[in-house]
C-alpha positions in Angstrom: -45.6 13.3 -11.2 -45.6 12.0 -14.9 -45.5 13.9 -17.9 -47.8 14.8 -20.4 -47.3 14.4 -24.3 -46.5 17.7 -24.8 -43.7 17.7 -22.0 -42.1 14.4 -23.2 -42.0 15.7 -27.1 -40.3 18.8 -26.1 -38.0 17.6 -24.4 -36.6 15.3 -26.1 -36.4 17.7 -28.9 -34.7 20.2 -27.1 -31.9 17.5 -25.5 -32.9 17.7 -21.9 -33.8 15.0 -19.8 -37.4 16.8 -18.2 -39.0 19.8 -19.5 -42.2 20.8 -17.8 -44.8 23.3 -18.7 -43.6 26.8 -19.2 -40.3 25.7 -19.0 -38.5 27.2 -22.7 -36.7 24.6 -24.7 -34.6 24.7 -27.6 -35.3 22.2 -29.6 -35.0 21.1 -33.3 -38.1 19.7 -34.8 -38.1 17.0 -36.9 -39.8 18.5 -39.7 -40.8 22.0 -40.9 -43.1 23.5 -43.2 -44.1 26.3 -45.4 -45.8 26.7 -48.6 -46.3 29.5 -51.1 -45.1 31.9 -48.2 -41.3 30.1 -48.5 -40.9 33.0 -51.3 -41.0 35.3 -48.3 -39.1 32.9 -45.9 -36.2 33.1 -48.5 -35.8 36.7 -48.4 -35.6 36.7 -44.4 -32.9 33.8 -44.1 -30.9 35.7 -46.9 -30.9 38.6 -44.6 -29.5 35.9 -41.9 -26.1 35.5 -44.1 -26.3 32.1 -44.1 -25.4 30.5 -47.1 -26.9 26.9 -46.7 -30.1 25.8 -44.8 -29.2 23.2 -42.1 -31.0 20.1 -43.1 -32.7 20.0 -46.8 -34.4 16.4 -46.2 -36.3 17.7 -42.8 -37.8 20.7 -44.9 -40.9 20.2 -46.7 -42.2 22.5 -49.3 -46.1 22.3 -50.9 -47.1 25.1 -53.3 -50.9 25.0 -52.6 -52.2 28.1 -51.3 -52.3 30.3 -55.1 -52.3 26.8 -57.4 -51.8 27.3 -60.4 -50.4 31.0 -60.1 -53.2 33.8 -60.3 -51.0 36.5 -61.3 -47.2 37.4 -62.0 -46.8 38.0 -58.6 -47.7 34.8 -57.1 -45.7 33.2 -60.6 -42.9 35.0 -59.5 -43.4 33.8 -55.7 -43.4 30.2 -56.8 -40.8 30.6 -59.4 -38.3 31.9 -56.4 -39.6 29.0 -54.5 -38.2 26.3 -57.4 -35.1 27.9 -58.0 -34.5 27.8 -53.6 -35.2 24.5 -53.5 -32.7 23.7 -56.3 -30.3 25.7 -55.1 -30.4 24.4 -51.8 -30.9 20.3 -52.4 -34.8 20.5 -50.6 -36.0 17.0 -52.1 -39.2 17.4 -50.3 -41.2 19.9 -52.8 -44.3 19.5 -54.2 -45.6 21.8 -57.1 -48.9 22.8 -57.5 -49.7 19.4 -58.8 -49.7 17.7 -55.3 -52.5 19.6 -53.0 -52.8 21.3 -49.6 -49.6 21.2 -47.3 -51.9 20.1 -44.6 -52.8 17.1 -46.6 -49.8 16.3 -48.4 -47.8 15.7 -45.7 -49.4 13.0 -44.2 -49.7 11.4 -47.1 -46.2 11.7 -48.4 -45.2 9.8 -45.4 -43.6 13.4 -43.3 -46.0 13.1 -39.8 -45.5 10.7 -37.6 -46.1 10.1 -33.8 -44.1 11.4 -31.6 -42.7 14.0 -33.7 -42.4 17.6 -33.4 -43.1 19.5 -36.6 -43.6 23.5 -37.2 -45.0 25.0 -40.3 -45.5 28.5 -41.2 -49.2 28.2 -41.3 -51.4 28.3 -38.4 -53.6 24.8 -39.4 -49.9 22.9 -39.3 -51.7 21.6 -35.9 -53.9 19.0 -38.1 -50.8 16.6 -38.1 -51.9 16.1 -34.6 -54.4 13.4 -35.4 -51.1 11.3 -36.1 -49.9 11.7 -33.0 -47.3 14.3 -33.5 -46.5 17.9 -32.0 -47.6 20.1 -34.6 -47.9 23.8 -34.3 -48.0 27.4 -36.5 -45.0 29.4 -36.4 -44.4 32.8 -38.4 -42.1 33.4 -41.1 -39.2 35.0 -39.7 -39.3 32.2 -37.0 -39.5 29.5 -39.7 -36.2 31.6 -41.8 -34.4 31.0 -38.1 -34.9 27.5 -38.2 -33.5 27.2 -41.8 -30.3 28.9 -40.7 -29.8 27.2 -37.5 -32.3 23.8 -37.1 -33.5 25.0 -33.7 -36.5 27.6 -31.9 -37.1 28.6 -28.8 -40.5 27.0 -27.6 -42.8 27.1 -24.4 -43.5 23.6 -23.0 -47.9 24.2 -23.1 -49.8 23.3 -20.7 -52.7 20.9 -21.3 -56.4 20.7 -21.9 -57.9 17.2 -22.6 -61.5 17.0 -24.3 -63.0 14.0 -23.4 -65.9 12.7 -26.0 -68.2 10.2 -24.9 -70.5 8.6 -26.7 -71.1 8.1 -30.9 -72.1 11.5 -32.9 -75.9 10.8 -34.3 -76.9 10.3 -37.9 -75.7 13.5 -39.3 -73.2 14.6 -37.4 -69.5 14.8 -38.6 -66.6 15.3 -36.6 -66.5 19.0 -38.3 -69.8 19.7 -36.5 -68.1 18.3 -33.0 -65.0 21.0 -33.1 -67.0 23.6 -34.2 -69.4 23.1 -31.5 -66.5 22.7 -29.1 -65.0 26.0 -30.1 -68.5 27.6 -30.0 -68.3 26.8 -26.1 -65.0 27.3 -25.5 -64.2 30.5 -27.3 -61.7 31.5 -29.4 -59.4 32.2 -26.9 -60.4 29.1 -24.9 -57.1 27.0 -25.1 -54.8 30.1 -26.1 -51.1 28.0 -26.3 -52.1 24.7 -25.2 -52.0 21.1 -25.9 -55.0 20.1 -26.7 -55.3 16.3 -25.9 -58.8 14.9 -27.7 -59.6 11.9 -26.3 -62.6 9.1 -25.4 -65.1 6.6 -27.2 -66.3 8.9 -29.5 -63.0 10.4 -30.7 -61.4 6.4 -31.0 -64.6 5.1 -33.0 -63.7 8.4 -35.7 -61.3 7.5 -38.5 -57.9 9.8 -39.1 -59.6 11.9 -41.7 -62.3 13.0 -39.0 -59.3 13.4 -36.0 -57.5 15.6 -38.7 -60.8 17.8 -38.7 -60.6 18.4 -35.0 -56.5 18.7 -34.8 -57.2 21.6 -37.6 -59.3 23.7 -36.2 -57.6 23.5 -32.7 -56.1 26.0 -33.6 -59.8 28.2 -34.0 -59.8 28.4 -30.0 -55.8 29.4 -29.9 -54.2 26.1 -29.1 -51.0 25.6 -29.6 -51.4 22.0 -31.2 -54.3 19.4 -30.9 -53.3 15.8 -30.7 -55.1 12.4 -30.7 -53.5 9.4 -29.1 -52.0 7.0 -31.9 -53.7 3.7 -32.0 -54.7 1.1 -35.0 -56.6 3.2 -37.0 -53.1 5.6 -36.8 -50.8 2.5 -37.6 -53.0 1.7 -40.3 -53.3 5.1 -41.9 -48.8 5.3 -41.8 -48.4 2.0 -42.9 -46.6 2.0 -46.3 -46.4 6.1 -45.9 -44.0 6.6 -43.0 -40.4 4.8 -44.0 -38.5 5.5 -40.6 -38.3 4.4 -37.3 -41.0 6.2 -34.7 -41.8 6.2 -31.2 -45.1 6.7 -30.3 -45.4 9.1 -26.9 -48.6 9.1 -24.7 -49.2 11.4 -21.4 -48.4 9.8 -18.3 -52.0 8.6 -16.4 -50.7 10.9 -13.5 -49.6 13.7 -15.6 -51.0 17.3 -14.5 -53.5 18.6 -16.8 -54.4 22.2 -17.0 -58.5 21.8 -17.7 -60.4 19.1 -18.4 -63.6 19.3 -20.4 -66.3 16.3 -20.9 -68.8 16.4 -23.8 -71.6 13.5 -24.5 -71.2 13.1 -28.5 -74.8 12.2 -28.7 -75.6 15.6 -27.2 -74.1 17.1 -30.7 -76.5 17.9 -33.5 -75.4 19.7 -36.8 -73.9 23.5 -36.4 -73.5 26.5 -38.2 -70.7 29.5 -37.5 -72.1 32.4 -38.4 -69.9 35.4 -39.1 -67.6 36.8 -38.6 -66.2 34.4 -36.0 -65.4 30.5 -35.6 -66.5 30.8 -32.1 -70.2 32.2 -33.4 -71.5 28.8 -33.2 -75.4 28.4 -33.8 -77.3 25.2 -34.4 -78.3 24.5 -37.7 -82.0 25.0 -36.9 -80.8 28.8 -36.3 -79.8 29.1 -39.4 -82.3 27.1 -41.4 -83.2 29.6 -44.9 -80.5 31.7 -44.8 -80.0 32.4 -48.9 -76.5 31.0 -50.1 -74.9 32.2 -53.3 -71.9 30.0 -53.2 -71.2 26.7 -51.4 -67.6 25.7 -50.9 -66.5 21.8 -49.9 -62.8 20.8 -49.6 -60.1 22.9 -48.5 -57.4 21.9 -45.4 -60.2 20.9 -42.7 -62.6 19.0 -45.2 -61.8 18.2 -48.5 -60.6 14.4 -47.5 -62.1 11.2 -49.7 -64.6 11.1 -47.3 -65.7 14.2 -47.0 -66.6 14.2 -51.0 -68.0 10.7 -50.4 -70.9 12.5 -47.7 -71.4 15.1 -50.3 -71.7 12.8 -53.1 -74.2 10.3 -51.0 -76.5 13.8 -50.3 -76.4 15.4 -54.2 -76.2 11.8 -56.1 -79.4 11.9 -58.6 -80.1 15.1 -57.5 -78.8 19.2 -58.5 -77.4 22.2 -57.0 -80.2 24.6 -56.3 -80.5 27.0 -59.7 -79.2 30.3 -58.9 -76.3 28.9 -56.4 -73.1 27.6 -57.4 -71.0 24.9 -55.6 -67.1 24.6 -55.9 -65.6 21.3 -54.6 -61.8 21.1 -53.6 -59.9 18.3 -53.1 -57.6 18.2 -50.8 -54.6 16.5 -52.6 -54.4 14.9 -56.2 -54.3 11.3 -54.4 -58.1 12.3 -53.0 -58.9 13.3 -56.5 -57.6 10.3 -57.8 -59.5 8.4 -55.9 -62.6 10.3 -56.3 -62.4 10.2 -60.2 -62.0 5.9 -59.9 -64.7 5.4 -57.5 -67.3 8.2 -59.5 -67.9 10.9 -56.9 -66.4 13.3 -58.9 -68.7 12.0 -61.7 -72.2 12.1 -59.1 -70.9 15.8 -58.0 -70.3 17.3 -61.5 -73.4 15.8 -62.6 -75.0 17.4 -59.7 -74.4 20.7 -60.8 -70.6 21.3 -59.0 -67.5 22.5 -60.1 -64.8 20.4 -59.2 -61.7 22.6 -58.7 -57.9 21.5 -59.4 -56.8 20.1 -55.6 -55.6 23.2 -53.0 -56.7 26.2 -50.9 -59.0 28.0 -53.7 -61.2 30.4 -51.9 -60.3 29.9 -48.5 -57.7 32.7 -48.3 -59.3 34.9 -50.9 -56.6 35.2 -53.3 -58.6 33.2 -56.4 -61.2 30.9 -57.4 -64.2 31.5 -55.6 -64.2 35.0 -54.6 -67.3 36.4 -53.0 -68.8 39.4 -54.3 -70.2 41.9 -52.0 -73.8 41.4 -50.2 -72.9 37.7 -51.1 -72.9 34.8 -48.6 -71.0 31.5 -48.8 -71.2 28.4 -46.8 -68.2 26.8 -46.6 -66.0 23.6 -45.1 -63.2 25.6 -44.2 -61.5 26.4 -41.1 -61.9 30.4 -40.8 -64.8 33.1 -41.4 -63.1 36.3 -40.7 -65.0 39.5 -42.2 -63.3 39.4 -46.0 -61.7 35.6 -45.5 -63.0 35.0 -49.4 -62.2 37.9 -50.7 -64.8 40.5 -50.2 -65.2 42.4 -46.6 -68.9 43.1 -47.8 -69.5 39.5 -48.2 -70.4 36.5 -45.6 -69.0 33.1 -45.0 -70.8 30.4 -43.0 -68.8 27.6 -42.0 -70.3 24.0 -41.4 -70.1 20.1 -42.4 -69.8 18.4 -45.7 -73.3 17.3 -45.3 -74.6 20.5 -44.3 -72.9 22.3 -47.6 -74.3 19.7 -49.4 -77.8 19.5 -47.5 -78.2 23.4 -48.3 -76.9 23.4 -51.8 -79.9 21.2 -53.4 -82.0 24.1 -51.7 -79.7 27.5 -52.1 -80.3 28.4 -48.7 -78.9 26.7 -45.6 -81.0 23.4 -44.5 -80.8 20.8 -41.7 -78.6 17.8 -43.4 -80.9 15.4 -41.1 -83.3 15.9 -43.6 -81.7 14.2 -46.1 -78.7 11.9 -45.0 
């Protein structure tokens, strides 16, 4: 019987020869993780007595989730963070000039295929669409690994999602995984390997596989992963500067559940709240009022993402009454937004182009929602007070779709205008 990628990853990071699903390994990942939270981490692996962590170049370290601080709290968080990583020789930080972790690794050259990496955020499954084993872990989990380079992990069982097919003229890969989850649940691949695979998954680009990989973890997967191929190669090349193997399932591998979808099948979708799972197409939610519209974060705020925006609002304005914050995913996207103009067509639309990181998403700053108010975002999560508010509402859906409803204030098929 062969082995799937999940299987092989594991065990070679865990030193055995065959690990199988459920088996428990103990491996040492090749990279880990954490952000703003590391000010938290600290204070557990202090507790551990351990003077020094064990490996300072296989830690990374983003501040992106309260950029720049909101308060002395969070400036004392990320002060505690600087002085750590001094302290300790971490060479891998970035400060809150870089953008979100989920982003900034990739581009800093830290994913690669076949590797296993763990992060102490749930979304560190994005790095998937490189074709490496990337999942969440908590805090105290990640302050173990600090201390000794090694966690105690369940080999997952797999699910593969098959795509066939092309997605239609305005449809994204964001409206793909959402409708996935819609179907599947929540709980619909609770600690699995999530294996996306098929036509319509090979004709996306990595920004759109980074989409899906995110939000695996929206219907509990343990990590979502898309086969490396050229577009992969292409996207690492110059980025990654070591040695990788790239590791692919065994044809004859056993697979938990298999699930077929015909892209073409997809139209544009809407999660309502207060669920990912609440999935509705977009004609359900057609003139629902919007007070605040939200593009960028971890799951969407990628050069292309602002360039479908940007296509959708170019010679034309935000609806008066609405507002629309934009966040770039890393400064290298906002870069490269401000040389080819889309910042330029978005502010002239009416947006407000936000400083590259996590902004509203978590509800800590920039963007919160008042109560009674509703947002439509890009992001990954609607739970009841995600932005900020408990008494307020957040709509998740594509770039296009934000963009679609923001020249009306209310939410609006993106087929209309794309």
């Amino acid at each position: 019987m062969g082995r799937t990628f999940a299987e092989k990853v594991l065990a070679r990071a865990g030193g055995v020869e065959d690990a199988r699903a459920g088996d428990i390994v103990n491996a040492e990942p090749d990279v880990v993780m954490s952000h703003d939270n590391a000010a938290a981490i600290r204070k557990h692996f202090e507790k551990l007595g351990v003077e020094r962590v064990w490996n300072p170049d296989k830690i990374v370290i983003p501040l992106d989730h309260v950029v720049p601080a909101a308060s002395e709290k969070h400036a004392q968080n990320h002060k505690s963070i600087r002085e750590f990583v001094s302290n300790q020789g971490i060479r891998n930080f970035y400060d809150i000039n870089t953008g979100i972790c989920h982003q900034v690794l990739p581009e800093k050259g830290h994913v690669f295929p076949g590797a296993l990496i763990l992060g102490s955020d749930s979304h560190t499954t994005t790095y998937g669409a490189l074709g490496a084993f990337s999942a969440g872990i908590g805090r105290t989990e990640m302050a173990a690994i600090w201390a000794t380079g090694h966690l105690w992990l369940r080999v997952p069982e797999t699910m593969r999602i098959n795509v066939e097919g092309s997605l239609p003229k305005g449809v994204y890969p964001k409206d793909l995984i959402l409708h996935i989850i819609g179907d599947l649940g929540a709980d619909g691949a609770t600690y699995m390997s999530v294996e996306f695979d098929g036509p319509a998954i090979r004709d996306m680009d990595v920004s759109g596989r980074m989409t899906l990989c995110n939000m695996a973890a929206e219907m509990g997967a343990k990590n979502g992963v898309v086969t490396p191929d050229d577009r992969t190669r292409a996207y690492l090349s110059g980025r990654v500067k070591r040695q990788y193997e790239e590791v692919f399932s065994d044809p004859d591998a056993e697979v938990k559940r298999e699930v077929d979808y015909d892209a073409g099948d997809i139209g544009p979708v809407v999660a309502f709240p207060h669920t990912v799972d609440n999935v509705k197409p977009v004609e359900d939610a057609v003139g629902i009022p919007i007070d605040e519209f939200v593009l960028g974060t971890c799951t969407n705020g990628r050069l292309d993402d602002l360039h479908v925006a940007a296509s959708i609002l170019k010679g034309r304005r935000v609806a008066e009454g609405s507002r629309m914050l934009v966040f770039p995913a890393s400064m290298e996207v906002y870069l490269d937004a401000l040389r080819d103009g889309t910042i330029a067509t978005l502010v002239e639309a009416g947006a407000v182009v936000m400083n590259p990181g996590c902004g509203p998403c978590l509800g800590a700053h920039e963007g919160v929602l008042a109560p009674g108010e509703r947002a439509l975002s890009t992001a990954n999560r609607n739970f009841k007070g995600r932005m900020g508010c408990k008494e307020a509402e957040v709509y998740l859906a594509s770039p296009a779709t934000v963009a679609a409803s923001a020249l009306k204030g209310e939410i609006a098929d993106p087929r209309e205008v794309v």
